[in-house]
C-alpha positions in Angstrom: -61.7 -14.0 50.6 -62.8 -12.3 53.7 -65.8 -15.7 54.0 -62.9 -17.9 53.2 -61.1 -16.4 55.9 -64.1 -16.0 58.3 -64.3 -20.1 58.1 -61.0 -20.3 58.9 -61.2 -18.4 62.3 -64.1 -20.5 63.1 -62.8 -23.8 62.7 -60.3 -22.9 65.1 -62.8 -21.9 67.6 -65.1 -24.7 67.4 -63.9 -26.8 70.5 -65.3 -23.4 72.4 -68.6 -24.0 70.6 -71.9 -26.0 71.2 -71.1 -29.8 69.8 -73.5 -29.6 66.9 -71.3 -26.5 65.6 -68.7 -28.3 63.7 -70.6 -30.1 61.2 -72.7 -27.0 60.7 -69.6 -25.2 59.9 -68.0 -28.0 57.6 -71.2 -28.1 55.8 -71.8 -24.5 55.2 -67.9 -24.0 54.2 -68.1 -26.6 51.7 -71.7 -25.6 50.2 -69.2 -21.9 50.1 -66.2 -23.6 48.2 -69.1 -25.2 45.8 -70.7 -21.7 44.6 -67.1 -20.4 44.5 -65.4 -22.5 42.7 -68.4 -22.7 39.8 -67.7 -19.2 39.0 -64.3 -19.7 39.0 -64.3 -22.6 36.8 -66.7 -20.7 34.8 -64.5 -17.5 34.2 -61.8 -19.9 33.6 -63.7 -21.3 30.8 -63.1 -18.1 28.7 -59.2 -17.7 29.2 -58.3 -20.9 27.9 -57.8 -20.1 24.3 -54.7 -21.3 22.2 -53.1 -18.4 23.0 -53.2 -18.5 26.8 -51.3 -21.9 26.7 -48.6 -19.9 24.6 -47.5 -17.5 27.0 -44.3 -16.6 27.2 -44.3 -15.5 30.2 -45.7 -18.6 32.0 -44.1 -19.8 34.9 -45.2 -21.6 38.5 -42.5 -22.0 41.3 -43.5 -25.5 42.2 -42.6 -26.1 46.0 -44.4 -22.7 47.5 -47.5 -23.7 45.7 -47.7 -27.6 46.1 -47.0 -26.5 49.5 -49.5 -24.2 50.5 -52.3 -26.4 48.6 -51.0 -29.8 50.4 -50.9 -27.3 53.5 -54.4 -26.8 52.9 -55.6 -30.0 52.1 -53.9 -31.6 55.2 -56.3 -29.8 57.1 -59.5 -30.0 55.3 -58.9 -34.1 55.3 -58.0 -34.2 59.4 -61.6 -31.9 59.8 -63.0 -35.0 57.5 -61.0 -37.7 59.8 -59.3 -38.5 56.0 -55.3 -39.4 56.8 -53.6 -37.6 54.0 -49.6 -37.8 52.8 -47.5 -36.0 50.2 -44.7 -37.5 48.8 -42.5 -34.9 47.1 -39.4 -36.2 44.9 -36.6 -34.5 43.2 -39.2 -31.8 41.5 -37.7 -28.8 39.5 -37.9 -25.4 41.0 -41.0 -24.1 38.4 -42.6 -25.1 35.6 -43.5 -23.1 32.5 -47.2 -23.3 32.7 -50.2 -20.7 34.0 -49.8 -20.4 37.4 -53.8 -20.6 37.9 -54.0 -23.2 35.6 -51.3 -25.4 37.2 -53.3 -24.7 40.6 -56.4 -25.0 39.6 -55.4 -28.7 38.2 -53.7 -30.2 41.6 -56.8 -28.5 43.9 -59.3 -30.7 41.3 -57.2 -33.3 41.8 -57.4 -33.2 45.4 -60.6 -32.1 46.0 -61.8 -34.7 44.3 -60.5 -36.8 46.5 -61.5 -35.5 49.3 -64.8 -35.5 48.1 -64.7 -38.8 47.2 -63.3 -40.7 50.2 -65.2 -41.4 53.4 -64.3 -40.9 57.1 -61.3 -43.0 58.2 -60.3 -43.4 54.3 -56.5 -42.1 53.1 -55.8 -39.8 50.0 -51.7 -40.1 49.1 -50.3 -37.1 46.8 -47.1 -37.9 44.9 -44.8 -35.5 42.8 -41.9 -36.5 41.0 -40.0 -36.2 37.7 -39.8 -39.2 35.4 -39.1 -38.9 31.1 -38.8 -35.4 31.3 -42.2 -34.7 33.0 -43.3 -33.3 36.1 -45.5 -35.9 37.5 -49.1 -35.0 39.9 -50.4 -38.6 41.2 -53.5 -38.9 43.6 -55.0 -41.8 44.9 -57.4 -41.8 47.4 -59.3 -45.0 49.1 -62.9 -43.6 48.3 -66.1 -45.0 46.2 -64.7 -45.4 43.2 -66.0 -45.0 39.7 -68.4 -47.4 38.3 -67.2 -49.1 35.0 -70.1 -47.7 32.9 -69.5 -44.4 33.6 -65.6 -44.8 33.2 -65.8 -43.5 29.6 -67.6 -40.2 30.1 -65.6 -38.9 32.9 -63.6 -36.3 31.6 -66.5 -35.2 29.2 -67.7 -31.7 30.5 -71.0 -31.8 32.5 -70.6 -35.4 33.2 -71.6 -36.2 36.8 -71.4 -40.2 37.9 -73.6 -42.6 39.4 -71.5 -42.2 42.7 -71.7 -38.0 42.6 -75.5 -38.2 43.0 -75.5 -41.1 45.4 -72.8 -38.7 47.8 -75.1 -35.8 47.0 -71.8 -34.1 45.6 -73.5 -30.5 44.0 -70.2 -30.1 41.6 -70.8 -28.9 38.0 -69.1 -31.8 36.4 -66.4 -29.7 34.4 -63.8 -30.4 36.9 -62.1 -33.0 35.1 -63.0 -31.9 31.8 -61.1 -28.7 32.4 -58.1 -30.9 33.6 -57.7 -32.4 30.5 -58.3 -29.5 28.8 -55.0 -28.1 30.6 -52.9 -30.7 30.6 -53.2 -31.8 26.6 -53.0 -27.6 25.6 -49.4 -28.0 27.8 -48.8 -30.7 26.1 -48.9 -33.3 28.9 -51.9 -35.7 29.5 -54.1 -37.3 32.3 -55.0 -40.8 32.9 -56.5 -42.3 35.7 -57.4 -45.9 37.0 -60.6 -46.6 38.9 -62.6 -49.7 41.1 -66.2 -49.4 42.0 -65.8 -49.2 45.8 -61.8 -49.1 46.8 -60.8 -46.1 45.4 -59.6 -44.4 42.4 -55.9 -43.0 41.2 -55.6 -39.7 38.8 -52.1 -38.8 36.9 -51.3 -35.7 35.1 -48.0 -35.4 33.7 -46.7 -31.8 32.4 -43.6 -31.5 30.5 -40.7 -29.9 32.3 -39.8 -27.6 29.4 -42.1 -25.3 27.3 -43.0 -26.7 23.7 -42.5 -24.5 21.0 
């Protein structure tokens, strides 16, 4: 979007602008992503019927889009002083899901993380094909999930101990949507967590359509 864009063009200039600038900027472009992405997670709500995840037609080319979000993602992280890495494997060319859905699923993932994770903490990305599935790992060094709320965490509108605590504004349907997507593929997420080191998400599509 041209707001989107207009943060880009700023960031770039903000070594030519007064010291208090950059955090002003950070800060306003994430409070931007925030009210963007709840109406796009909102609209998204109402495609995902059982039809949508029987589309023919469905199909993602893999490499140009894990590239341009890891692309994107590199940089939000250094503007965080978060070290991030992407370790690509032997992926397939495509995959025959939703191209918004596949995208909106790795940018949860990784925002998320970012979210999550302090200054001078590390977020690793790994994709890779193992039993016939397309494989999306992300483990980050960040707070954590506490053990109580552990159980609730892919239940829509759920918002943890830790998201109030960070003063993270999200919606708490993220993850819930995640799930959502990945079981009407016929894949599945899982995740591992500990209360202050950090937590590690999988999603796992299968590499061929189900009938």
């Amino acid at each position: 979007s041209a707001i989107g864009y207009t943060f880009e063009i700023l960031m770039d200039k903000v070594a030519e602008l007064p010291p208090w600038t950059h955090q002003f900027l950070v800060g306003a472009r994430e409070h931007y992503a925030w009210m963007r992405d709840i109406l796009e997670n909102f609209i998204f709500i109402q495609e995902l019927t059982v039809d949508y995840f029987r589309r023919k037609d469905a199909k993602v080319s893999l490499q140009a889009e894990l590239s341009a979000i890891t692309d994107h993602t590199r940089w939000f992280a250094g503007s965080k002083n978060i070290t991030f890495e992407w370790f690509n494997k032997d992926i397939p060319e495509s995959l025959p899901i939703d191209r918004a859905a596949f995208i909106f699923t790795v940018k949860q993932l990784l925002d998320n993380a970012l979210i999550f994770t302090r200054p001078h903490g590390k977020i690793t990305f790994a994709t890779y094909q193992d039993d016939g599935r397309l494989v999306l790992e992300v483990s980050d060094t960040g707070v954590g999930i506490p053990k109580d709320d552990q159980p609730h965490i892919f239940s829509s509108f759920f918002r943890g101990r830790n998201a109030y605590e960070m003063k993270n504004v999200g919606m708490g349907i993220g993850l819930y949507l995640v799930k959502m997507i990945a079981e009407g593929y016929g894949g599945d997420v899982s995740f591992h967590s500990t209360e202050g080191k950090g937590s590690t998400f999988v999603v796992r599509f299968p590499l061929t359509k189900r009938e």
